[in-house]
C-alpha positions as CSV (number, residue, x, y, z in Angstrom):
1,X,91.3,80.2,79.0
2,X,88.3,78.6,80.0
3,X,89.3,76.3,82.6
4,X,88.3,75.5,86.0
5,X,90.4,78.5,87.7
6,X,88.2,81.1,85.5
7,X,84.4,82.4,86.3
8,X,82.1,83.7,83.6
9,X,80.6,86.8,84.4
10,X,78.4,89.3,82.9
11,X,78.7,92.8,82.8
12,X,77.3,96.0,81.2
13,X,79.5,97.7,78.6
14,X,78.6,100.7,76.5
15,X,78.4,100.0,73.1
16,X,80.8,102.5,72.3
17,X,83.4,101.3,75.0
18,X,82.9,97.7,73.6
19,X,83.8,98.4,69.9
20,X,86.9,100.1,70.9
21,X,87.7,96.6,73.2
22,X,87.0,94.9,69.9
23,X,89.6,96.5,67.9
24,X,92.4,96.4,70.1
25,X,91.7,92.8,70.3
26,X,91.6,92.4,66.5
27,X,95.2,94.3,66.3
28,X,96.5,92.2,69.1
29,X,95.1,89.3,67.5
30,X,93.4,88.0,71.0
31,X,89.9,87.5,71.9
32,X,87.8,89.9,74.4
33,X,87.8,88.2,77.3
34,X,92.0,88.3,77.4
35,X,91.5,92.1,76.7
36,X,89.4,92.4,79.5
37,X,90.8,90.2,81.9
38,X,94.1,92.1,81.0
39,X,92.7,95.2,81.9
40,X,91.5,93.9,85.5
41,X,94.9,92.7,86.2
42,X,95.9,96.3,85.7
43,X,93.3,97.7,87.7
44,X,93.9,95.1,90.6
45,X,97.8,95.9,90.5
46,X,97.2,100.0,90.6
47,X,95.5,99.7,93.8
48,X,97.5,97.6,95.0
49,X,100.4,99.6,94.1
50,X,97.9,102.6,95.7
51,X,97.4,100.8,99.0
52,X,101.5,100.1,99.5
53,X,102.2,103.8,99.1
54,X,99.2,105.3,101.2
55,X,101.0,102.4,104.0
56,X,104.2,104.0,103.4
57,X,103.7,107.2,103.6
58,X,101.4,106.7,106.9
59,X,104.8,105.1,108.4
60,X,106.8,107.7,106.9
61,X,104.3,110.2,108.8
62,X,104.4,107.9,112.0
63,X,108.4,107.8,112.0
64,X,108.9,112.0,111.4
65,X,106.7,112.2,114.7
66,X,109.1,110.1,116.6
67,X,111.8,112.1,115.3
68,X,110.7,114.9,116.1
69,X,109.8,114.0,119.6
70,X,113.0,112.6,119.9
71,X,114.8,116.0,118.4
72,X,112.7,118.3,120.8
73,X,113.4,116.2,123.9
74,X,117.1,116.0,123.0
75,X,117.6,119.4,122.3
76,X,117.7,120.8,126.2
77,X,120.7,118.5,126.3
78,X,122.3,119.7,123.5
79,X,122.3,122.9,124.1
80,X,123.6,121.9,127.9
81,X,126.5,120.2,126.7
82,X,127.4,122.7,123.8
83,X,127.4,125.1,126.6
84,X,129.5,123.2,129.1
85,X,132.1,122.7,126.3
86,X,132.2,126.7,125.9
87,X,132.9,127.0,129.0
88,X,135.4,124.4,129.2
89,X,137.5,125.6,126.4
90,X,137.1,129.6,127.4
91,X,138.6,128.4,130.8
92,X,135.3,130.0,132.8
């Protein structure tokens, strides 16, 4: 894949860390680089996936205060009105 879309980079890999890259690219039959570049994708789409949550569960936060404002000023009301209707159907 060595086109114009692709930049070469060097990084540090243990020794260790690199042999094991090396034999799941021999059983895949695939080179290194797709290993690697396979594994970033990965990488890139968990915190994406990360990010999307942490955004929903801010709104979900966001949205449980409003309902709860909403709910506490309501409830005066409610209790009002469940009161007039006692009293409407007891006849007081």
């Amino acid at each position: 894949m060595s086109n114009g879309n692709t930049k070469r980079v060097v990084v540090n890999i243990p020794q260790q860390l690199l042999e094991q890259v090396d034999g799941i690219a021999l059983r895949a039959q695939t080179n290194r680089s797709e290993i690697i570049r396979e594994a970033m994708r990965r990488y890139v789409t968990e915190h994406w996936k990360a990010d999307i949550r942490a955004a929903m569960q801010q709104g979900y936060l966001e949205m449980a205060r409003i309902n709860l404002r909403i709910a506490l000023e309501a409830f005066p009301l409610e209790h009002e009105a469940g009161g007039t209707v006692e009293r409407l159907v007891s006849g007081v």
